[in-house]
Steps between C-alpha positions, in 0.01 A plus 500: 500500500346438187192729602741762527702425137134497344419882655838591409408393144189629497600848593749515235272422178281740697826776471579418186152565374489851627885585380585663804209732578548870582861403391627670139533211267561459162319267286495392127156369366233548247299862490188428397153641540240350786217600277591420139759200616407357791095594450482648820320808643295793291799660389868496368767441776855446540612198607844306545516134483746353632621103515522401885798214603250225435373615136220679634354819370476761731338799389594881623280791440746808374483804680682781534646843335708287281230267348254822441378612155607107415309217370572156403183374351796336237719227717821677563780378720608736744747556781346689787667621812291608774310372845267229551173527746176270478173678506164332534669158392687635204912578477563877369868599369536872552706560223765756522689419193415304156695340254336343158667237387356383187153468388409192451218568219499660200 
């Protein structure tokens, strides 16, 4: 019995962290930029971090007609509504809308 609660708990963190993939979720977080932000990869990218139900940061690469001819290499909070799918170890939000809500710099 307790084998079993720990798998049931297990799989839900595991849910939780992909927020319901191929599903369309919304999600508020921070836009910033995997390059200039996170120093990550050659070049500017999107990306959506977002606070899981234990604190943790869980980043989503932005893609999508809605997120095109954007950038957020200044933190902005966002709230993006679109489908999740992992790829090569890495969550990407197809964004099909976009909503700024403030920027937090400057």
């Amino acid at each position: 019995m307790k084998t079993l609660l720990l798998i049931g708990a297990a799989l839900s963190l595991t849910l939780s962290a992909y927020a319901g993939e191929g599903k369309k979720v919304t999600l508020d977080g921070e836009g910033v930029c995997a390059h200039c932000t996170l120093k990550s990869g050659d070049s500017c990218a999107n990306v959506l971090q977002v606070k899981n139900d234990e604190g943790k940061l869980v980043n989503y690469i932005l893609a999508g007609k809605a997120i095109e001819g954007k950038s957020y290499c200044k933190t902005t909070a966002l709230s993006v509504t679109g489908t999740v799918s992992e790829k090569d170890g890495q969550m990407i939000l197809k964004a099909t809308s976009l909503e700024i809500k403030k920027d937090k710099e400057g």
